[in-house]
C-alpha positions in Angstrom: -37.1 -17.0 -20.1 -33.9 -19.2 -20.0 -31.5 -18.1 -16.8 -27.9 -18.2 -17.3 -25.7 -19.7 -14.3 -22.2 -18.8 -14.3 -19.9 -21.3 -13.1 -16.9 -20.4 -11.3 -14.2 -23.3 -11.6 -10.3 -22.9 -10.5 -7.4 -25.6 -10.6 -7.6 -26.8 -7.2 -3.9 -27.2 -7.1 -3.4 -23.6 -8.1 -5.7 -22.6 -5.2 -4.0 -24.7 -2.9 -0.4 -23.1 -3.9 -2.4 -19.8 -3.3 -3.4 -21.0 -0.3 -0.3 -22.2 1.5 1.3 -18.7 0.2 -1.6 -17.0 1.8 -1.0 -19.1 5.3 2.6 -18.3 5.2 2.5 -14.8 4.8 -0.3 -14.5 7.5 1.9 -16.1 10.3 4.4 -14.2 8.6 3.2 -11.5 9.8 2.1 -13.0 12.8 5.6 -13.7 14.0 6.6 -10.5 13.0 4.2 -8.8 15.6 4.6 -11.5 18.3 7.2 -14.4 17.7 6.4 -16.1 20.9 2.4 -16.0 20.1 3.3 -17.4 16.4 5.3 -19.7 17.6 2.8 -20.7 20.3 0.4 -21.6 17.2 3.2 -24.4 16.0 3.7 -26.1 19.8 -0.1 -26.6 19.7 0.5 -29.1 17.2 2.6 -30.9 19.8 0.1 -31.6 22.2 -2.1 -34.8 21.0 -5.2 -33.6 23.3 -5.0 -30.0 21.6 -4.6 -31.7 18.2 -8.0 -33.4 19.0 -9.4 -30.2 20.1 -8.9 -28.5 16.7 -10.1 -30.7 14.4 -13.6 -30.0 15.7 -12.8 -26.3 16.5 -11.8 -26.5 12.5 -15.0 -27.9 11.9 -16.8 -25.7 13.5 -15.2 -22.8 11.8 -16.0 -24.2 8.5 -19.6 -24.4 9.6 -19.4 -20.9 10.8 -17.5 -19.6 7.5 -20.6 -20.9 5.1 -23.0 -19.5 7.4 -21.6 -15.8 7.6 -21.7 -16.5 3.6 -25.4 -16.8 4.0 -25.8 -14.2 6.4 -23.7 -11.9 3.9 -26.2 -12.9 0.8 -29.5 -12.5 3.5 -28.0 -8.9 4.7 -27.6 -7.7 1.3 -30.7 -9.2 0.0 -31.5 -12.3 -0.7 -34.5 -14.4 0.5 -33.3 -17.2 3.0 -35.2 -19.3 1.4 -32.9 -19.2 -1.5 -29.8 -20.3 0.5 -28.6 -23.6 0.3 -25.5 -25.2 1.5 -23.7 -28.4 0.4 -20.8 -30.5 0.5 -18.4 -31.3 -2.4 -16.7 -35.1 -1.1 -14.7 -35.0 -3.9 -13.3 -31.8 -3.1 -13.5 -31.7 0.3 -15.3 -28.3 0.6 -18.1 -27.0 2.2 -20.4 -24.7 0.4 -23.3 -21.7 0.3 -24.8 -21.1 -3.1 -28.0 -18.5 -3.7 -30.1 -19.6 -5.7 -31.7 -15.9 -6.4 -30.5 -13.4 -8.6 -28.8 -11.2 -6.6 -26.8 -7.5 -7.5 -22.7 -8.0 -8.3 -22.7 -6.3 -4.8 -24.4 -9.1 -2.6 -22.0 -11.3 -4.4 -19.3 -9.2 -3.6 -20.2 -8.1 0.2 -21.2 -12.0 0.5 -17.8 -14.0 -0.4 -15.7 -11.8 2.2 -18.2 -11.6 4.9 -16.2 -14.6 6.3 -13.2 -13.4 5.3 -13.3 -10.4 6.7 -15.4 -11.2 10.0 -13.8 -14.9 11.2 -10.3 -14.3 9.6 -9.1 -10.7 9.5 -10.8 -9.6 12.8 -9.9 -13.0 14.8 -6.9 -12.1 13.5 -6.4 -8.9 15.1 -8.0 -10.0 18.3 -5.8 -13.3 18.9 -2.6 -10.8 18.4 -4.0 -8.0 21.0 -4.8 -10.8 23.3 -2.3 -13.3 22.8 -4.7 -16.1 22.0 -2.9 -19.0 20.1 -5.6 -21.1 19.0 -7.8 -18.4 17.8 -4.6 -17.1 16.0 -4.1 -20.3 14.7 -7.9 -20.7 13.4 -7.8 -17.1 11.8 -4.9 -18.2 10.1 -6.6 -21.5 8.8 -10.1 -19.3 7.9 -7.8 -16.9 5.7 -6.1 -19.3 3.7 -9.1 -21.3 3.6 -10.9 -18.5 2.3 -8.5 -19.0 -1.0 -11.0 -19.7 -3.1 -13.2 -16.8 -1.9 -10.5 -14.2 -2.6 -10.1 -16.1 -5.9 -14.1 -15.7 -6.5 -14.0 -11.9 -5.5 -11.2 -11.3 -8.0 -13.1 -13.2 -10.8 -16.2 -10.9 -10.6 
């Protein structure tokens, strides 16, 4: 029996316009709830030994974001055995695939775990406890989750 693979492909600069929209309408709303915790996102930029800080703090969210992709696929179903994980150099993106045929659903439930778990409620949490860097890394997990929101949409 021959399996059919659907491939999902997007104009990378289309995503990244999508993206930057998404990023300036989260810290939109950001500054609308808290100016001075918004604004406290951009002076973290000013401080070389903070800017140091987050690159691996980015890194590690990345990490984090492909993994709760897996755990999303594995809660809903799949065999974690099936999950593999990858880098695109070319692209510069990190990525989960499942190599199992899973339901519409696990796909679904699967692309926003992420989304929804280290973007939306970091989110919410930075802004109830004042917490600039998380803010600032729930802001770069949601429009780095461009492409997910894209992928959602397309199924």
């Amino acid at each position: 029996m021959k399996r059919e693979y659907y491939v999902f492909k997007i104009n990378l600069l289309v995503l990244n316009v999508i993206a930057i929209i998404i990023t300036i309408i989260a810290g939109g709303v950001a500054y609308l709830i808290d100016s001075d915790l918004a604004i406290g996102c951009i002076t973290l930029f000013e401080d070389t030994k903070m800017c140091l800080l987050l690159l691996p703090c980015m890194l590690g969210y990345m990490i984090l974001h492909e993994l709760l992709h897996a755990f999303g696929y594995i809660l809903y179903g799949a065999k974690p055995k099936n999950i593999t994980f990858g880098m695109d150099l070319e692209k510069s993106v990190l990525y989960c695939l499942c190599k199992q045929d899973v339901s519409r659903k696990n796909i679904l439930n699967a692309s926003m775990f992420p989304l929804f778990y280290i973007g939306i409620v970091t989110y919410v949490i930075s802004i109830i406890f004042e917490m600039p860097l998380l803010l600032l890394l729930s802001i770069m997990n949601i429009s780095g989750a461009a492409g997910d929101i894209m992928y959602f949409l397309y199924f």
